[in-house]
N, C-alpha and C positions, 0 to 999 in steps of 0.2 A: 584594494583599489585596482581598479582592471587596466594593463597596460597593453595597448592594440600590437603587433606587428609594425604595422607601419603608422603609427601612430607620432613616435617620437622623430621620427626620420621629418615627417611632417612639420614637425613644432619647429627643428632646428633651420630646416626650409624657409618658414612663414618669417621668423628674425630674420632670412636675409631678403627678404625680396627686395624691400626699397633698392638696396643694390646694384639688383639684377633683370628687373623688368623694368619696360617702358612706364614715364611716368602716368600715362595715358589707356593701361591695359585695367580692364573692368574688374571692378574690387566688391570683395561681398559685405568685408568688414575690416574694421580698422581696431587693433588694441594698444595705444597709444600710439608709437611711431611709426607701430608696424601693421603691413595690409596684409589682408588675405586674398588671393586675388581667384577670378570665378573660374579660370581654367585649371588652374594648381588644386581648388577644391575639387571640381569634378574629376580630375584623374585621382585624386586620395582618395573619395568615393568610393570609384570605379574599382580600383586594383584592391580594397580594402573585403579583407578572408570572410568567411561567414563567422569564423567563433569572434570575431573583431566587432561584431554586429551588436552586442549585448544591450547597450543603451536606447536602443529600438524598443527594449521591455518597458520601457517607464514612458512609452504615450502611446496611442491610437493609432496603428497602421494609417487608417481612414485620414487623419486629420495630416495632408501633407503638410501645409507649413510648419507644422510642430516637428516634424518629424526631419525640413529640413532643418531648422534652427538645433536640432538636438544632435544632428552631424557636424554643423559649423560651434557647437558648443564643446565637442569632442575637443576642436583646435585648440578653441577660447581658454580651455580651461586649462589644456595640458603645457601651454602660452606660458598664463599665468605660475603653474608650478612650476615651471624649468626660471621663471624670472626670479620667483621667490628662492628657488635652489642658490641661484646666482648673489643674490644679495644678500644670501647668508656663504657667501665664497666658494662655492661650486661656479667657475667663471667661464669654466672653457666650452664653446661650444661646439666642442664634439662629445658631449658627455652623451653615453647610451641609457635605455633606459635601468638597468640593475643598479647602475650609482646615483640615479636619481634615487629607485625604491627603497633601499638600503640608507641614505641620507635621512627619506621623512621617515625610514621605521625608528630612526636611530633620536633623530631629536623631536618626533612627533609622536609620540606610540598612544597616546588618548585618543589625537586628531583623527588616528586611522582607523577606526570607527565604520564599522558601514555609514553613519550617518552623514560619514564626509564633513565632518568640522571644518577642517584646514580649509579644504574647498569654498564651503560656503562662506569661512572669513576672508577670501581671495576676494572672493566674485563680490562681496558684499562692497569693500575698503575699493576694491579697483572697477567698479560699477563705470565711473563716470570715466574712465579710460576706453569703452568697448563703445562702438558707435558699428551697428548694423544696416545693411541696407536691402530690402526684402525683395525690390524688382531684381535686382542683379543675382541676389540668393535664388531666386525661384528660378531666372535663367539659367542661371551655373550649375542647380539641379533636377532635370525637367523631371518629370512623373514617370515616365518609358524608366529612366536611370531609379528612381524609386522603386518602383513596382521592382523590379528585378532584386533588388538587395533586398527589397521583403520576406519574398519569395524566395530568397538563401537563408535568411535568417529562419523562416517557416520550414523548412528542410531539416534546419541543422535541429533545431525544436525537437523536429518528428523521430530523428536519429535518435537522439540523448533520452527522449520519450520510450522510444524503442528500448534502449540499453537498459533504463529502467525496470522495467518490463521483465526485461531477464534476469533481473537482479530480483525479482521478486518485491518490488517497492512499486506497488500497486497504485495506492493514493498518490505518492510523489512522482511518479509516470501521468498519470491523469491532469496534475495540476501544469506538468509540464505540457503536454496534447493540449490542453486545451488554449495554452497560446499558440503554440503551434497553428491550429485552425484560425487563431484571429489572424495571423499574417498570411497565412496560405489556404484558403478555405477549401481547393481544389485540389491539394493532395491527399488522395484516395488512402495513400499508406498511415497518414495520422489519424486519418475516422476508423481505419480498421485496430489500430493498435489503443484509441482511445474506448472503440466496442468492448475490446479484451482484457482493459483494463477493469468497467463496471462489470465485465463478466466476472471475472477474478472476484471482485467486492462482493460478490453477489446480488449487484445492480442491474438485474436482467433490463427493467423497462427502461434503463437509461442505455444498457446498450445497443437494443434492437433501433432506435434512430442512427445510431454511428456506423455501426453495421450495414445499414441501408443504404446513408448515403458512400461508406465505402462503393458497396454493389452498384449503383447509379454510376459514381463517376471510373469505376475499371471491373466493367460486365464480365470480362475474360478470364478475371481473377476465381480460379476454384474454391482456394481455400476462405474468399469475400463469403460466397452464397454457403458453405457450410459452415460457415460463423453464426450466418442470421439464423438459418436452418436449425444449431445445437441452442441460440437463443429462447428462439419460438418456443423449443419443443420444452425448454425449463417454465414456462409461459403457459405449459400446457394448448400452447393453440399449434394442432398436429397437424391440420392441413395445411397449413404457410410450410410449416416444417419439412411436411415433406417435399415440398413444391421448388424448395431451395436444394434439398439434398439431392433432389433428382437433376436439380438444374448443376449440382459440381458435380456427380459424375459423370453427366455431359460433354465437361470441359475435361473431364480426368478422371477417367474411368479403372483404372488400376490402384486406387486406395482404397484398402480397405474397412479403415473407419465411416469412409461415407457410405458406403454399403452395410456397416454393421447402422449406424444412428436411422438409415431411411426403414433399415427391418425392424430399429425400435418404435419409430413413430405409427409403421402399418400395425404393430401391432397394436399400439393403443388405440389406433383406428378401430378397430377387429377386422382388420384387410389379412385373415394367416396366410390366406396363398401368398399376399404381395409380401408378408414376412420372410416367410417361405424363400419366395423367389431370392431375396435379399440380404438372407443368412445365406443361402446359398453360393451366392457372388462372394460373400466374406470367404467362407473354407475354398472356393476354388483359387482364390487370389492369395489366401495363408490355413491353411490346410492345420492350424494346433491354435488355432483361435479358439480357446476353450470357453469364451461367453457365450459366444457366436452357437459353438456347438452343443451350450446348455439350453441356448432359445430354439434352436433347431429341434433339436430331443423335446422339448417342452411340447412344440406348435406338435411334433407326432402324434404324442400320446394324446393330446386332445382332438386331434384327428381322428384317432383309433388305431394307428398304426406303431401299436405294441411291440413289434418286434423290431422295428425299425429305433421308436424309443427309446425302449431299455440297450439296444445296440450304440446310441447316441450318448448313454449317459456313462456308459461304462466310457467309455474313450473319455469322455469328460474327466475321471477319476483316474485314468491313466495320466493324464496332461497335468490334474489338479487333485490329487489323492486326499485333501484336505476339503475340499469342497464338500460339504454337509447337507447342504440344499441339492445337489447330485443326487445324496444317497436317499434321501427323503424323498426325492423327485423317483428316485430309480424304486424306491419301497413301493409307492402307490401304483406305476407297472404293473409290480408284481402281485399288487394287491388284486387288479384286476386278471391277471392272468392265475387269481388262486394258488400262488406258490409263498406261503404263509410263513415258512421256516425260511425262505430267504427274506420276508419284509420283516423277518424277527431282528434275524443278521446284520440287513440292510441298514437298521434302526440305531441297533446297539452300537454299532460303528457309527452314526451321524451324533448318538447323546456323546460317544465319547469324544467326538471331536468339540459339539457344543454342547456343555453340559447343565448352562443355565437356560435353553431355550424351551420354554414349558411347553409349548408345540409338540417338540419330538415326544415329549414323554406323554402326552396325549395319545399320539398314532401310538405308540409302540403300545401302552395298559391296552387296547383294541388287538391290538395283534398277539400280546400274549394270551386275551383273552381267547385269540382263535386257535392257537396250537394247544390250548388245554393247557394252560399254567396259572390258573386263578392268583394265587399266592403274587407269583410275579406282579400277573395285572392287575392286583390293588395296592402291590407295593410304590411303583412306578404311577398307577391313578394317585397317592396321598402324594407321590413328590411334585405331579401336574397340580393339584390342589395348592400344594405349596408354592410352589414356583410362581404361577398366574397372580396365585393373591399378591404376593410381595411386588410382583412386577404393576400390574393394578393402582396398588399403592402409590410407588415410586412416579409410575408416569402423572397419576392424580396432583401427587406431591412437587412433582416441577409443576405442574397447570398453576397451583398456587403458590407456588415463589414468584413465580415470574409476574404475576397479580398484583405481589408484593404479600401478600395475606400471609406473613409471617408463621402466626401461631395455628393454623390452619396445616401450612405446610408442614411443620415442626411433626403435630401429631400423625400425616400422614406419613411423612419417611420414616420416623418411630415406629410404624406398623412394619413398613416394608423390611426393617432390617428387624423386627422381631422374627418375621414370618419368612425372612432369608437373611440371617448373621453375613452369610458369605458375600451378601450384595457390596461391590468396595463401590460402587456411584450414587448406590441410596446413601454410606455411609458417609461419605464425602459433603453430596448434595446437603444431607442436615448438617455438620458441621458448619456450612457457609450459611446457613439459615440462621443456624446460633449467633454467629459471628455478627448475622446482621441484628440481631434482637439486641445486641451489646451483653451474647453472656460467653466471653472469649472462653472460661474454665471449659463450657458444657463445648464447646466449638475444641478447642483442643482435644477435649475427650475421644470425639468423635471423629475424630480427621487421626488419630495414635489407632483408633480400632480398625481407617481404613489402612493405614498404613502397617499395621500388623498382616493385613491382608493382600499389601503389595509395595512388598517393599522399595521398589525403584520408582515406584511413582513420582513423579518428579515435581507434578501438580500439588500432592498433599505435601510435600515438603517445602514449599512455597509456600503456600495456605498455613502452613503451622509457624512461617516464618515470620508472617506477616503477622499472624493472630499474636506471638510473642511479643515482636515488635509493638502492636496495636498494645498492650498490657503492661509494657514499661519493664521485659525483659529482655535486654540487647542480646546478652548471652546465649540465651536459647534460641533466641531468632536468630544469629549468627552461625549457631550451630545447624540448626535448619537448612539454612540456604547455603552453607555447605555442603551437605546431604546429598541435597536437588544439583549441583553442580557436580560431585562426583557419580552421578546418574546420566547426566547433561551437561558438559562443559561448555556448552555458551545459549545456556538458557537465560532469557532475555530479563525473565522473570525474576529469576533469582537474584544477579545481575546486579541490579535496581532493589531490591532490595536490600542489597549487601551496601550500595551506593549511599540508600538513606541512612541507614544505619550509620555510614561511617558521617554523613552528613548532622547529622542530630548531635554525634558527640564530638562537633566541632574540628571536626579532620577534615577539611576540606580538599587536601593534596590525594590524600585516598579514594572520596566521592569523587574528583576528576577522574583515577584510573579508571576506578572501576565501573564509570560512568561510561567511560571511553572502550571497555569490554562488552558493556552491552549494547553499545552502537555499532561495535565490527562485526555484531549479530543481524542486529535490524537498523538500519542506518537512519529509520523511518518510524523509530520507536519517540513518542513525542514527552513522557512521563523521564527520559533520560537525556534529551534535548535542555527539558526544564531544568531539570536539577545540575546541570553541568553547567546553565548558565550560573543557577544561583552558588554554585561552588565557585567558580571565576569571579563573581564579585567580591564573594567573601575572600577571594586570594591577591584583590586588586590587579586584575586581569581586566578591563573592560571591554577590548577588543574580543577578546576570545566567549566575555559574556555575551556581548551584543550580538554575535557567529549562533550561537549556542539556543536563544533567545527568538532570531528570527528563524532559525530550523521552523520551530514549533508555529509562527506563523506562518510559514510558507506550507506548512503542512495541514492546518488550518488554521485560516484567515479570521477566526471567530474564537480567535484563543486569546480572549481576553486578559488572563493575567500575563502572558509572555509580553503582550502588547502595553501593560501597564510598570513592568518591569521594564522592557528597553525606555519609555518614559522617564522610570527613573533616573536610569545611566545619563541618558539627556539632561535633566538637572545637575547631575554630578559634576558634569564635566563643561557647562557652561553653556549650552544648549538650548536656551529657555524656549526659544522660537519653535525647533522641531519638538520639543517637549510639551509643548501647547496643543501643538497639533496633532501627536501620539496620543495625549489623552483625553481631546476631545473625541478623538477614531477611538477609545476605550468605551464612551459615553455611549456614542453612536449603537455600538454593538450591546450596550447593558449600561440604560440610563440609571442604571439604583445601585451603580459601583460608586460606593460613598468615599474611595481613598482616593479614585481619581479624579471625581469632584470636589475634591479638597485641595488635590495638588495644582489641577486648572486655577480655580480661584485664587490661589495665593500667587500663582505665577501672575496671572491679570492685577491683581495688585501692586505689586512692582512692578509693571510696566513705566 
């Protein structure tokens, strides 16, 4: 339950006014003996913080009288608890708020519920005590005084949205932005952070609107127009892209990422001079910008300017000595400048850096075959041969998982890891494939072969956790996801695995922990939201279920069973009213949910 600042300071005010005002001074509302009066309200208003603001979330900016009624209910209500404090012998009225909170956690701890029990049997039982009067409310609160605490609430949205953001809690930033813009549609800083958000999810076309109207309402913003600019060009549409990235380094011509992204899109233009030009502005503003200085050496050599080139690639390999595409790049130079014994060199340095990419082993069988080493270049042509097939395979092999064409898939990663043992993603990929066919043995098989081949993978020891788990061995899946944790100490995955596990064999105090580890990983993991509620119910925790519960809807609004679980809670604990109406909003979202249309109907019955 949210306690404002000056909120309670308020309540204990509002009890004395009879007192202390004229009998004659404009009142908004009366809750038995006591008024609220319109001036005392508008200064509580006025001086009241933006994190104070909260309850603005539950109506329509737009629709002012709701919006005052739900300021003047702030009072009403916080009235009513300090009365009910008092008549269970909390008397004096100077009590703060921590000995109110602390009193209802103490003899209400069901009531306090998000669902606000306690509250709504207040407001229900003391209905006919609260007498409102709407001309005087709407003068005590004009619109100029509205519109402004919107617009702070809108702000503070866009901060926390912001903070999000940084925390890496993509979705739950987003959902926050985008009330943000219902109260403040004209701060430029929440369309730019809610663009960054779909950019993150990788929801390009949702972000290039947010992005725009950032640009629109603060044109002077650099980093606005190289938002839409890196948008577009994911978008593939190169000329808005460039058009943006030309227009921030306008405003800000010494960065230089917007100089390297304008030389990427010239290039996909086929603009190399404006490439050119572009890369150029990168090394002169950071001079060991070794991408910069790979696309630069690139546009030469396809210039013709060879010496220039293979000068550009070498520094590349000074800056990034691991760079394999350098040496590949710096081979074919040489290929044309006929210096054969160095594209030999060139090569056998690039296989050893990459040593699965059938490409390199391509150029090089060519190149042995030009220094006169036959042998060589049919040894290195049968590993090309090899290599392409297995890869071939493997990509074929995703095309048809993802299909779903199960036994399709099956046979083709079976090729891929015949025709390369060492492949650990072909051997992976068919294990999950097994997994999905329901043949957990052959799915294990194969996830032990990838992990023979890499042993800290953290993924197949997850996958092998689960596939135990899935097979009705805790043990092994236990030992798994231990595995994956001594690999990755706060893999999300594992985590939650280790959760349900302790959850299945009725440990519920364990599934909290370990539940409550995988959330100080991703706070925004919704698979451990769930399950923590359902461990809090089984611990007779409802409050903390209900917490737990609505994570998962807040983080999507179409998560039906969370929404059918806090329904439950609601029945439990005497609730019928919102219980009704949680699992009608279940129905809403998935009319052919048969438990929730069974618990509606039995609730309408006893009515």
């Amino acid at each position: 339950m949210h306690w404002g600042r000056g909120a309670l300071c308020w309540v204990v005010w509002a009890g004395l006014l009879p007192a202390c005002k004229p009998a004659d001074a404009p009142i908004v509302a009366e809750v038995g003996l006591h008024r609220i009066e319109a001036d005392a309200l508008r200064a509580y208003v006025a001086q009241l913080p933006a994190e104070d603001l909260g309850p603005l979330d539950a109506v329509q900016p737009q629709d002012a009288a709701t919006v005052r009624r739900q300021y003047l209910q702030l009072i009403i209500d916080r009235h009513l608890l300090l009365s009910e404090a008092r008549a269970q012998g909390l008397d004096s009225t100077q009590l703060v708020a921590e000995e109110i909170r602390a009193y209802y956690q103490n003899q209400y701890p069901n009531a306090l519920m998000e669902g606000g029990t306690l509250l709504a049997r207040l407001r229900k039982q003391r209905s006919h005590e609260v007498r409102v009067y709407p001309e005087p409310l709407e003068r005590a609160l004009p619109d100029s005084l509205l519109a402004r605490k919107v617009q702070q609430w809108g702000a503070l949205l866009s901060q926390r949205g912001g903070m999000l953001l940084k925390q890496g809690r993509h979705r739950k930033a987003l959902a926050v932005l985008e009330r943000a813009a219902a109260y403040d549609p004209d701060l430029a800083q929440t369309h730019f952070y809610m663009g960054l958000a779909y950019a993150r999810l990788e929801e390009n076309e949702q972000a290039t609107p947010a992005f725009e109207r950032a640009v629109a309402l603060a044109p002077e913003e650099a980093d606005f127009h190289y938002a839409l600019g890196t948008t577009l060009q994911m978008q593939h549409q190169y000329e808005g892209a460039a058009a943006y990235f030309q227009r921030a380094i306008e405003r800000t011509a010494d960065q230089p990422h917007y100089h390297f992204r304008l030389g990427e899109v010239r290039r996909s233009l086929a603009d190399f001079e404006g490439a050119l030009a572009a890369y150029g502005a990168v090394l002169e503003l950071q001079p060991d910008h070794a991408q910069a200085l790979y696309r630069r050496s690139d546009l030469l050599a396809r210039s013709g300017d060879l010496v220039g080139a293979a000068a550009g690639f070498k520094k590349v390999l000074v800056l990034a000595p691991e760079n394999a595409a350098a040496l590949v790049d710096l081979a074919g130079v040489y290929t044309k400048q006929q210096r054969h014994s160095q594209v030999v060199a060139a090569l056998e340095r690039a296989i050893q850096l990459n040593p699965a990419n059938h490409s390199i082993h391509y150029l090089l069988s060519l190149a042995y075959a030009q220094v006169g080493q036959p042998d060589q270049a049919a040894a290195v042509a049968a590993e090309f041969q090899r290599l392409s097939a297995a890869d071939r395979h493997y990509k074929e092999g995703l095309r048809n998982a993802n299909r779903g064409s199960w036994d399709r898939a099956s046979t083709l990663l079976t090729q891929a890891v015949a025709a390369d043992s060492s492949h650990v993603l072909a051997h992976i990929r068919l294990g999950m494939v097994y997994l999905y066919q329901d043949a957990p043995m052959r799915g294990i098989a194969a996830l032990k072969r990838a992990l023979a081949l890499a042993p800290d993978h953290v993924e197949v020891h997850c996958l092998l956790g689960e596939a135990y788990a899935a097979s009705g061995q805790p043990d092994s899946a236990r030992y798994f996801f231990d595995r994956a944790l001594g690999a990755d100490s706060i893999s999300v995955r594992a985590h939650h695995g280790l959760a349900k596990l302790a959850y299945q064999a009725e440990d519920p105090q364990a599934a909290v922990l370990v539940s409550q580890r995988a959330l100080a990983s991703d706070p925004d993991h919704r698979d451990s939201h769930y399950l923590l509620g359902l461990a809090h119910v089984q611990l007779g925790q409802p409050r903390a279920a209900w917490r737990s519960l609505q994570a998962c809807v807040e983080l999507d609004p179409g998560d039906v069973e969370a929404l059918y679980k806090q329904g439950l809670l609601l029945v439990r604990h005497g609730s019928a009213d919102e219980a009704q109406r949680v699992f009608a909003s279940v129905l809403q979202r998935d009319p052919d949910h048969v438990e929730a249309r069974q618990q509606l109907a039995r609730l309408e019955r006893e009515q």
